[in-house]
C-alpha positions in Angstrom: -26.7 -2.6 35.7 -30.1 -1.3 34.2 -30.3 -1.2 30.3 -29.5 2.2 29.4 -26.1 1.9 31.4 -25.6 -1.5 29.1 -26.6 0.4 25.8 -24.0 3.6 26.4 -21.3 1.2 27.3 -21.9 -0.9 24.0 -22.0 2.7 22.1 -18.7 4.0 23.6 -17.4 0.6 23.1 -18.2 0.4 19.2 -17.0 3.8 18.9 -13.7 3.0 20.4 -13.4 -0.3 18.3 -13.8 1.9 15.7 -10.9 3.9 16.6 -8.7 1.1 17.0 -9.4 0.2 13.8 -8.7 3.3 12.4 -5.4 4.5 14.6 -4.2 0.7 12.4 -5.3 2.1 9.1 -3.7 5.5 9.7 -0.3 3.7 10.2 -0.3 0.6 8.2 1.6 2.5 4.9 4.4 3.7 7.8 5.0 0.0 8.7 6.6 0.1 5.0 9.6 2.2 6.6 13.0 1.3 7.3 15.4 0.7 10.4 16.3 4.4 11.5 19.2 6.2 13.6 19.6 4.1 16.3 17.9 1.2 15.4 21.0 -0.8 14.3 23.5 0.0 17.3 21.2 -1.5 20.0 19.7 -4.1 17.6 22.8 -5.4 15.4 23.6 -8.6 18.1 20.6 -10.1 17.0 21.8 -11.3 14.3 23.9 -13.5 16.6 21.4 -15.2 18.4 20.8 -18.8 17.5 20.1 -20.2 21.5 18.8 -19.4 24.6 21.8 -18.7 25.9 22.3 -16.0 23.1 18.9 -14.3 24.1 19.9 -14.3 27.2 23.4 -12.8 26.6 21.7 -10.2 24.3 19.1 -9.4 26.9 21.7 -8.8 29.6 24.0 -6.7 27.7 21.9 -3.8 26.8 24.3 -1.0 25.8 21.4 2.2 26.3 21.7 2.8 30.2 23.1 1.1 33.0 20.1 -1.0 33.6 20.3 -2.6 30.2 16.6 -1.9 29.5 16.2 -5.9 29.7 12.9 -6.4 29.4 12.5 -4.2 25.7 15.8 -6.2 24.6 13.4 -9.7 25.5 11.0 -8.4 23.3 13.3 -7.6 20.5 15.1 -11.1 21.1 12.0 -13.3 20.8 11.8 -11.3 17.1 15.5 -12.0 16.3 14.2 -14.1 13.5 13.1 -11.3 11.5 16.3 -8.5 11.7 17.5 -7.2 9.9 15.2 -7.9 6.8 11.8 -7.3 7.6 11.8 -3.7 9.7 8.2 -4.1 9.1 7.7 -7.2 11.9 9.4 -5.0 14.2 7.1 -1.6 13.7 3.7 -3.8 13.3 4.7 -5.3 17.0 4.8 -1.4 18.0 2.0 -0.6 16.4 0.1 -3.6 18.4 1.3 -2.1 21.5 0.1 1.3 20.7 -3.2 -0.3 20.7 -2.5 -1.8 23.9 -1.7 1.8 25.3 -4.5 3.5 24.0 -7.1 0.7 25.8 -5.3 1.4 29.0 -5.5 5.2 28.3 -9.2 4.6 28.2 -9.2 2.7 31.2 -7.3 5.0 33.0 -9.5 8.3 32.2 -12.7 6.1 33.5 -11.3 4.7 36.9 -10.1 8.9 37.4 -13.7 10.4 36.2 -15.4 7.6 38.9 -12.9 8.7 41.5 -13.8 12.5 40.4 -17.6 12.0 40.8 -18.2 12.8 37.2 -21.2 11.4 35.4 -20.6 7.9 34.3 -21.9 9.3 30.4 -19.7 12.2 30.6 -16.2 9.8 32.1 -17.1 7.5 29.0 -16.9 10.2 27.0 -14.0 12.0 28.4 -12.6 8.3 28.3 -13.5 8.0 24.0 -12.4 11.3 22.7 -8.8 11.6 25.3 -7.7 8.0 24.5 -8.9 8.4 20.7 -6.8 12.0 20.2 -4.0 10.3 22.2 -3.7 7.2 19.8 -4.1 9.2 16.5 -1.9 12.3 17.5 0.5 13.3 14.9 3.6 13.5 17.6 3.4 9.8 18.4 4.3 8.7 14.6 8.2 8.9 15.8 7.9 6.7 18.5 5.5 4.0 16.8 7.7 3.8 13.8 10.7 3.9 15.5 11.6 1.1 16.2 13.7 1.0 19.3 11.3 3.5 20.3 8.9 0.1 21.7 11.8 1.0 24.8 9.2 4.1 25.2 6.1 2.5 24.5 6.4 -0.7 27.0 7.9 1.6 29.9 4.2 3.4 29.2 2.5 0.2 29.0 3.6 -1.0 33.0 3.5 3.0 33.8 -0.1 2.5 32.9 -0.6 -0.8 34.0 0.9 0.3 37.3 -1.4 3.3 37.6 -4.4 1.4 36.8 -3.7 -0.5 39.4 -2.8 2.0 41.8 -6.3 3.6 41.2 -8.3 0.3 41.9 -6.5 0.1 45.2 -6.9 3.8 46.4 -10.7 3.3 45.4 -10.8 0.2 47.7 -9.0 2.6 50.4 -11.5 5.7 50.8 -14.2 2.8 51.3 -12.2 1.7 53.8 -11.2 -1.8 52.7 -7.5 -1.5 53.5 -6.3 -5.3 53.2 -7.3 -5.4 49.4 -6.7 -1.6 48.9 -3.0 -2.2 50.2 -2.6 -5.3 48.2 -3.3 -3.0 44.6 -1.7 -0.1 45.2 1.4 -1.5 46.6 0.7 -3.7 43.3 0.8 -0.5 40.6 3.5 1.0 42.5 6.2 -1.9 43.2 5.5 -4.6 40.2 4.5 -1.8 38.1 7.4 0.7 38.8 10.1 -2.2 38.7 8.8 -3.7 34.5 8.5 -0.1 33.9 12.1 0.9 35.3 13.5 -2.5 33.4 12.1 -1.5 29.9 13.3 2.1 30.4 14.4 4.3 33.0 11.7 6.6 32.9 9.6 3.9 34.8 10.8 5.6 38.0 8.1 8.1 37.0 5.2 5.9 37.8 5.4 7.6 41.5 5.7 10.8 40.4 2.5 10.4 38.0 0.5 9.3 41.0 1.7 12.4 43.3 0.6 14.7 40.5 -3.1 12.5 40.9 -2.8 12.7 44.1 -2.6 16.2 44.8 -4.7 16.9 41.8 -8.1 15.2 40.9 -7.7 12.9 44.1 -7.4 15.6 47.0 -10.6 14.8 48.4 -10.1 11.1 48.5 -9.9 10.8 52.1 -6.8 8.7 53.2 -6.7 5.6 55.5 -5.1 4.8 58.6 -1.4 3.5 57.5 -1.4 5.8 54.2 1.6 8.0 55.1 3.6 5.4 56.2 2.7 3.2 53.1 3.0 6.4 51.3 6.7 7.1 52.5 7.6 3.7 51.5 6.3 3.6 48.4 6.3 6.9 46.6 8.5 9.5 48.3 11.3 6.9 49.1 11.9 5.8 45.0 12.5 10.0 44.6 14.9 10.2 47.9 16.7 7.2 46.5 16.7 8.9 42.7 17.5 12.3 44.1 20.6 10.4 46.3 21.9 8.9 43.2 22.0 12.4 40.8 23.5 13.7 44.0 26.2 11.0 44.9 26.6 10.7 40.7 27.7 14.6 39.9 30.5 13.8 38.3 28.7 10.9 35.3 26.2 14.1 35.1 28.5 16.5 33.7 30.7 13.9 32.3 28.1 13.2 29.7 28.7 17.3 28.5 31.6 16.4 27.1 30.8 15.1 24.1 27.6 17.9 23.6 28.3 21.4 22.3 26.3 22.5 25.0 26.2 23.3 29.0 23.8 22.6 31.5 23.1 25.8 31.8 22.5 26.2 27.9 20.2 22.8 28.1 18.0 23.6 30.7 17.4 27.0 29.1 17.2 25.6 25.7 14.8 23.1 27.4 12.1 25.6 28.2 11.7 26.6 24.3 11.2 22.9 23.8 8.5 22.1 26.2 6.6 25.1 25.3 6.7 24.4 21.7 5.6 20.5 23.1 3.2 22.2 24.7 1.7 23.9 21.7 2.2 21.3 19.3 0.4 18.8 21.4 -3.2 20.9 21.3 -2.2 22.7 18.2 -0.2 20.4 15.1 0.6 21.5 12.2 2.4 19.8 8.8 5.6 19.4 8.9 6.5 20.6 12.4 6.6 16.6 13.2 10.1 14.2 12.4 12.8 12.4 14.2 15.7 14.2 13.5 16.3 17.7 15.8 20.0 18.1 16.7 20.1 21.1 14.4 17.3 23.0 16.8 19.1 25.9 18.2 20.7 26.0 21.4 19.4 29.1 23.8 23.3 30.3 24.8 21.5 32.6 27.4 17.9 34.1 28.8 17.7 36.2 25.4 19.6 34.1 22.9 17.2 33.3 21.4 14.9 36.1 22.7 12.1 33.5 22.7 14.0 31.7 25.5 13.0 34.2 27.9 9.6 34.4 27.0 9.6 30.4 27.5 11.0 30.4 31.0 8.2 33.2 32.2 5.5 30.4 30.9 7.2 27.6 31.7 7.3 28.9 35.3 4.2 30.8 35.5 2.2 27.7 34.3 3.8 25.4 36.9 3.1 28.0 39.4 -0.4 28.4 38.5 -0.7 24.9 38.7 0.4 24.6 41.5 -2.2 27.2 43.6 -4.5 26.4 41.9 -4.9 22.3 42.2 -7.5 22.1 44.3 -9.8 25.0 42.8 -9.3 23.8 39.3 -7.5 20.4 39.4 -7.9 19.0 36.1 -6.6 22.3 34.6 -3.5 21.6 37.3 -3.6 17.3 36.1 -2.8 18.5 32.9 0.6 21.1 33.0 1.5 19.1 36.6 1.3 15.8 34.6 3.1 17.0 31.1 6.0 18.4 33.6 6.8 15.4 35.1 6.6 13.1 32.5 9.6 15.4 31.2 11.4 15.8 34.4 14.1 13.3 33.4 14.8 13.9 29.8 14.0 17.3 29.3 16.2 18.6 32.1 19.7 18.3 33.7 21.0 15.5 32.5 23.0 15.6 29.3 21.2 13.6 26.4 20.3 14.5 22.9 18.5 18.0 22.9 15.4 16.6 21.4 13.2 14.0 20.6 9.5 13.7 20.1 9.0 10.4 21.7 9.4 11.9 25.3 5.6 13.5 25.1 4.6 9.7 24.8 3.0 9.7 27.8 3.4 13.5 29.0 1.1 14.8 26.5 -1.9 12.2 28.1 -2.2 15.4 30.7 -2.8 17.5 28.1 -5.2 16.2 26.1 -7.1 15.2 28.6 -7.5 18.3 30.5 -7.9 20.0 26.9 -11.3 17.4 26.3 -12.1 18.1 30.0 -12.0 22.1 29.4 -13.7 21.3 26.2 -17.3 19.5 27.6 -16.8 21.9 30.2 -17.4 25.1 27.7 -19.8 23.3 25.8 -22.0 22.9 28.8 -22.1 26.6 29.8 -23.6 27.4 26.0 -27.0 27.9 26.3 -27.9 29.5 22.9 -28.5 26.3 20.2 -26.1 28.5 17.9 -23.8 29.0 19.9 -23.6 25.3 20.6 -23.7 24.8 16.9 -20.4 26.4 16.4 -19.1 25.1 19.2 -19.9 21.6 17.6 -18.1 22.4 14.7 -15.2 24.5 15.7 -14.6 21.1 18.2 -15.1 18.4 14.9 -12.9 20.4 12.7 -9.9 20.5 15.6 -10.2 17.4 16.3 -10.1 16.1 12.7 -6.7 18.0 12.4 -5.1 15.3 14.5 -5.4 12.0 12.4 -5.5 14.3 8.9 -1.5 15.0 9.8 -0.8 11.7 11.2 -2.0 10.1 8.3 0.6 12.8 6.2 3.8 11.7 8.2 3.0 7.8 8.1 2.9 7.8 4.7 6.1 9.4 4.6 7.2 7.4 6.8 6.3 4.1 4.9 8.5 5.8 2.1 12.3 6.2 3.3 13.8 7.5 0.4 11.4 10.1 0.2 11.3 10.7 3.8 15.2 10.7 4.0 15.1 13.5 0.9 12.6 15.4 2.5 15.0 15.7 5.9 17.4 16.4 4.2 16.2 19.4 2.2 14.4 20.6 5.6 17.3 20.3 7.8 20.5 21.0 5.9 22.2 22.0 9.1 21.0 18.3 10.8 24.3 16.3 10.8 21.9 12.8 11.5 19.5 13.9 8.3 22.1 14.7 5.8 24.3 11.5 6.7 20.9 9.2 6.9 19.9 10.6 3.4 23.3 9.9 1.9 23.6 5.8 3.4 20.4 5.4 2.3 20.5 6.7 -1.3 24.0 5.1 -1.5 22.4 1.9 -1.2 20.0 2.3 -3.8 22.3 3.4 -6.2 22.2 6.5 -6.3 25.7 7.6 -6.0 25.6 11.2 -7.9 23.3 12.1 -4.8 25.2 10.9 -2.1 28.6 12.9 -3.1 26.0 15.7 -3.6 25.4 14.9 0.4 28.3 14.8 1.7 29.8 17.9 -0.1 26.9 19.4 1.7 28.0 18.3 4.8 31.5 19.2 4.4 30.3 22.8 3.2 27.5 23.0 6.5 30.3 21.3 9.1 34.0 22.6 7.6 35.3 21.5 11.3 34.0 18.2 11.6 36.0 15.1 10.6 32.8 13.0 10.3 31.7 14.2 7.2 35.1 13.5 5.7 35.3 10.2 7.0 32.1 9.1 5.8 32.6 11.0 2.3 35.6 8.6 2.2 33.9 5.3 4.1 31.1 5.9 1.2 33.8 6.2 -2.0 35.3 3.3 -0.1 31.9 1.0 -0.7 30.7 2.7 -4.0 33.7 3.0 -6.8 31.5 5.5 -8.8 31.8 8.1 -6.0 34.8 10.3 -6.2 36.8 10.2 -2.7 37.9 13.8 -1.1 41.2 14.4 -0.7 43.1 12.1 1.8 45.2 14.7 3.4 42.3 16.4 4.1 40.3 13.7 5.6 43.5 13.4 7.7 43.7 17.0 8.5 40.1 17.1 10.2 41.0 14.0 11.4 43.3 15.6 13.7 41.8 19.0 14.4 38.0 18.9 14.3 35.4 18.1 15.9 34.5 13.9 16.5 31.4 12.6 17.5 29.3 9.6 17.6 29.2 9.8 13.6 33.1 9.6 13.9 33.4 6.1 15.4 30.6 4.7 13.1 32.4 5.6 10.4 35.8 4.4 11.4 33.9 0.6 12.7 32.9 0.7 9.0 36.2 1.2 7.4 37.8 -1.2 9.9 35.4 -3.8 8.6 36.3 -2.7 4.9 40.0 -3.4 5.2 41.0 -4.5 2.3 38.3 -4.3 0.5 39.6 -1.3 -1.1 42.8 -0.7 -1.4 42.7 1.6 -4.1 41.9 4.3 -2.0 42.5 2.9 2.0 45.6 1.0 2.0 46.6 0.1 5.8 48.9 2.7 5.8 46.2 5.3 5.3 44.4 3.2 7.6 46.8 3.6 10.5 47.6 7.3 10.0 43.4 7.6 10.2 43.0 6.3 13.7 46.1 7.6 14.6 45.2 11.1 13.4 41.6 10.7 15.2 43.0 9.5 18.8 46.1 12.6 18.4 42.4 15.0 18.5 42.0 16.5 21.8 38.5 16.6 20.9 37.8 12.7 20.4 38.7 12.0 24.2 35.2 11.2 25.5 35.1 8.7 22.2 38.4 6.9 22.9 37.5 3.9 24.6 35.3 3.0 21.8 37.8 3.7 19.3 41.0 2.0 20.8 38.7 -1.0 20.7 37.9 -0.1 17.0 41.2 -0.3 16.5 41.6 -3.1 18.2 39.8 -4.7 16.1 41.4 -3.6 12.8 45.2 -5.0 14.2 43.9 -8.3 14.9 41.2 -8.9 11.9 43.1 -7.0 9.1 46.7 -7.0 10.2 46.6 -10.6 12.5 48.8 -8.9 14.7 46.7 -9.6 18.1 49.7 -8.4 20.4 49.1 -5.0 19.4 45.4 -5.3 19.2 45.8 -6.3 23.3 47.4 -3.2 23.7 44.9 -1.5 22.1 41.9 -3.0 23.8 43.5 -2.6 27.6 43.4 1.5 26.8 39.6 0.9 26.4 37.8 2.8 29.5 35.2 0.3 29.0 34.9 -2.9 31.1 31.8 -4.6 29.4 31.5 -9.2 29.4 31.6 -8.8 25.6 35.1 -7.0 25.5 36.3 -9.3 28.2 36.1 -12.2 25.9 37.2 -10.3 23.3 40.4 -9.9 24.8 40.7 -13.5 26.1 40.4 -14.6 22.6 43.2 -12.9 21.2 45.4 -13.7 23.9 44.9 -17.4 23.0 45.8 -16.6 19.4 48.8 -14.3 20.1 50.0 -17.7 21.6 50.2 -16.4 25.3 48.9 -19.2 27.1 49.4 -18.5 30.6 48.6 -15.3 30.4 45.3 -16.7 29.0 44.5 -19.1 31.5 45.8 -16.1 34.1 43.2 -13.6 33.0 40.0 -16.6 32.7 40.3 -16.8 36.6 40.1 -12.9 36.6 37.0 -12.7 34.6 35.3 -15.5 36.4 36.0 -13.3 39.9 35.1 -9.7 38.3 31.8 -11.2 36.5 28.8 -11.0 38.3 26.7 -14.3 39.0 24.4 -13.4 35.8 27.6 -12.8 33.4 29.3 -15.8 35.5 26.2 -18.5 34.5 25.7 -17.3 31.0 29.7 -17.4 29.8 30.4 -20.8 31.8 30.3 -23.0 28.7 32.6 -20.2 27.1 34.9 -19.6 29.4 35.4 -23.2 30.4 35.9 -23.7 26.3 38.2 -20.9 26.4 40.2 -22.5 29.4 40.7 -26.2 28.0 41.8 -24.6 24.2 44.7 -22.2 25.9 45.6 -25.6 28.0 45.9 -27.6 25.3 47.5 -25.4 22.8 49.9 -24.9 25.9 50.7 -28.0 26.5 51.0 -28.7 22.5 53.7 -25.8 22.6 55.6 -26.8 25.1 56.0 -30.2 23.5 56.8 -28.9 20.5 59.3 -26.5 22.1 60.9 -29.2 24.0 61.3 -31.5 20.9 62.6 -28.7 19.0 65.2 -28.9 22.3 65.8 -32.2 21.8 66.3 -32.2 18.4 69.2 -29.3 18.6 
């Protein structure tokens, strides 16, 4: 390594360093922020752990997929210490691995402009100004200071890991040293792909990322002997098996429609306008267009409702076409749409989740930028003329300055949640998640002539949804200085309108404020509430979760644990939590047998995982319902005697 080489690396370094320490200044004010949305649902058990055997139940029981995302609930465990008072542990842990990120990102573009043949002065470059536009970009704020978003960000972290990896192995490969260069890339793919897949699902990605390099930037990498039997087993395999399980799984798929007010049809369309507008945000931001709240984005009901949904499927399409024929005449150009697609193949498709969230160009929008910079140098070179170069200079400084300029605009509002909950608000008055945010977090400062104001607005913006009701009355409920609507009417669109998730949060709150105020919830009101809600044809896909709600109010409130059994078997939900739950209440509603009955039931139904971690529980649970039996029966038999 001659001197020169030593120098440019210590410049790019430095300059990097210096970007680190800048991407930390440009978000430190938004570690100021509050929990957020659905921070609390996924995160609330922590408060429960005091053991090992807690962080282990907690990391096992993840409620956000069927994989349980275990390794993001570890992190979020080992931090159990700080919820729910200091938010700001949790974001500056997010922020740390942001950093983390970005190096790899850096990494990543130099290992691909060495495979590519570039100069090694122009891949450091391309490696400074793609990683440094990717750590300040205004569309990451969302999922840095969000935080359950770290979910996101550690999926990224093995994605890139993996792929780093991957690309030190396939290096070792076209020089032919196949021991070592099977040994990495089986590396990136398998231990890679599985920590990715565990902290989120979209860790399954990882093989799809590397086909996009593959047929890309790395055409001309010749292949091995072995490489499309290693290449059948290790990337097109994962897709047969993912593309087996959306196929054998139709059913969960369109399931999960039921409790959207939009098809498949409607999403995918409605999908299109989203990714282009991704698209264009990514290279071009602008103020305000950034936030975390979007279920009030308009739904594309066909090809020219919204007329700009056509328009979005014709460029949607043509650019994936283009990239396609043209990957090997300008593959970077290809990298970059190829690269974005995939990365939103899962969320930003079929399958029927939220309509919108910025956190899904986390990684997608790495393709971008990095064919953007790549198109950049590329111009810049062909300018001959000094002016020309001059402008060229400039026009480049003053785009790229954009980028932290409007990142440094949303953290701060982010590290300020009353105005940022305001500020949704008045944007979005059509955003069921911004106006009911706004309201629970003014109502805890006190500021109760502004949450009424709230809810009225919700009531006026959703007339057919019994959410806003209910939490108009949970929030009156709390706070005796806001004026509650009108019970019958609560009750009313209770029964006919529309329930959603909003619904059953509300309803878990009251349940927990039973008889707290009984000036306007007696029990009575209580009961016709729940009853009024599961009589709604529309609150079926919600049921499960509200029997158990319910549940819960017969046997806290009311002691009357019979009932609350009867509520809890209607439950479609088979989860260890409820399990015990149930057990619990069959010990105090003094049925015994039945108890000890149902403990041999779990212990076969539970898997070995569930089995190990509830032992000391269930064994607990065994020896009280023996006992209590045995202290019954010789009560009953001395009563007997007695007579």
């Amino acid at each position: 390594m001659n001197k020169i080489t030593t120098t440019h690396q210590f410049i790019y370094g430095s300059f990097f360093l210096i970007v680190l320490v800048g991407t930390v200044w440009l978000y430190w004010g938004g570690l100021n922020g509050t929990y957020l949305f659905d921070d609390s649902p996924n995160l609330a058990d922590l408060a429960d752990i005091e053991n090992t055997r807690d962080i282990a139940k907690f990391v096992t029981e993840g409620i956000s997929s069927q994989l349980g995302r275990p390794i993001s609930l570890l992190t979020f465990a080992l931090q159990a210490h700080h919820w729910p008072n200091s938010p700001w542990d949790f974001k500056y842990v997010n922020l740390m691995i942001h950093l983390v990120n970005g190096c790899l990102i850096f990494l990543l573009v130099l290992y691909l402009t060495r495979l590519m043949k570039l100069p090694e002065k122009r891949g450091r470059l391309l490696a400074l100004l793609t990683a440094s536009l990717w750590l300040v970009h205004p569309i990451q704020v969302s999922t840095v200071l969000y935080v359950i978003q770290r979910m996101t960000q550690l999926t990224v972290l093995f994605t890139l890991a993996g792929l780093l990896a991957y690309l030190k192995g396939r290096q070792q490969l076209a020089q032919d040293q196949l021991k070592s260069g099977f040994f990495w890339v089986s590396i990136g793919v398998g231990l890679g792909g599985i920590l990715a897949t565990l902290s989120k699902e979209n860790g399954i990605l990882l093989v799809l990322y590397i086909l996009v390099l593959e047929i890309t930037v790395l055409h001309t990498l010749p292949k091995p002997r072995y490489w499309r039997i290693w290449s059948w087993i290790f990337l097109y395999f994962p897709l047969i098996l993912l593309a087996f399980y959306f196929a054998t799984h139709v059913s969960s798929l369109l399931h999960a429609y039921n409790i959207r007010d939009f098809t498949m049809g409607e999403r995918l369309l409605t999908q299109a306008r989203l990714l282009t507008e991704y698209f264009g945000k990514t290279i071009f931001p602008h103020p305000q267009a950034f936030g975390l709240f979007h279920d009030d984005y308009p739904i594309s009901r066909h090809i020219l409702n919204p007329p700009a949904t056509l328009f979005s499927v014709i460029f949607i399409i043509s650019m994936f076409g283009a990239a396609i024929s043209l990957r090997r005449k300008y593959s970077v150009f290809s990298l970059g749409v190829l690269w974005f697609l995939a990365g939103h193949i899962l969320e930003s498709s079929f399958i029927g989740l939220v309509i919108a969230f910025e956190h899904r160009n986390y990684l997608p929008i790495f393709g971008i930028l990095f064919a953007s910079i790549y198109g950049m140098l590329w111009l810049f070179d062909r300018f001959s003329n000094i002016f020309l170069r001059k402008i060229a200079i400039l026009v480049s400084v003053l785009w790229l300055s954009i980028f932290p300029i409007i990142t440094y605009s949303e953290t701060d509002l982010w590290g300020k949640p009353l105005m940022q909950a305001a500020l949704w608000a008045k944007e979005k008055p059509l955003s069921r998640y911004a106006q009911s945010h706004a309201a629970a977090l003014f109502a805890s400062r006190g500021d109760f002539d502004r949450v009424e104001n709230y809810y009225k607005t919700m009531v006026k913006n959703f007339p057919q949804d019994a959410s806003p009701h209910l939490l108009w009355l949970l929030a009156a409920c709390i706070f005796d200085k806001i004026e509650p609507p009108n019970i019958e009417q609560v009750l009313h669109y209770s029964e006919i309108g529309k329930i959603d998730m909003l619904t059953s949060v509300a309803l878990n709150t009251i349940m927990g404020r039973a008889g707290q105020c009984d000036q306007i919830l007696q029990s009575d009101a209580i009961h016709q509430l729940f009853k009024a809600v599961l009589k709604n044809p529309n609150s079926r896909p919600y049921r499960g979760n509200i029997y158990f709600i319910y549940g819960k109010f017969y046997a806290n409130h009311e002691k009357n644990y019979d009932q609350a059994i009867v509520m809890v078997d209607k439950t479609s939900t088979n989860t260890a939590q409820l399990k015990m739950q149930r057990l619990f209440w069959l010990i105090k509603a003094n049925r015994f047998e039945e108890a000890l009955i149902y403990v041999k039931k779990i212990r076969e139904e539970f898997d070995s995982i569930s089995r190990n971690l509830y032992a000391d529980d269930l064994i607990y649970f065994e020896s009280l319902a023996f006992k209590l039996q045995k202290i019954f029966e010789e009560i009953k038999q001395h009563r007997s005697t007695t007579d």
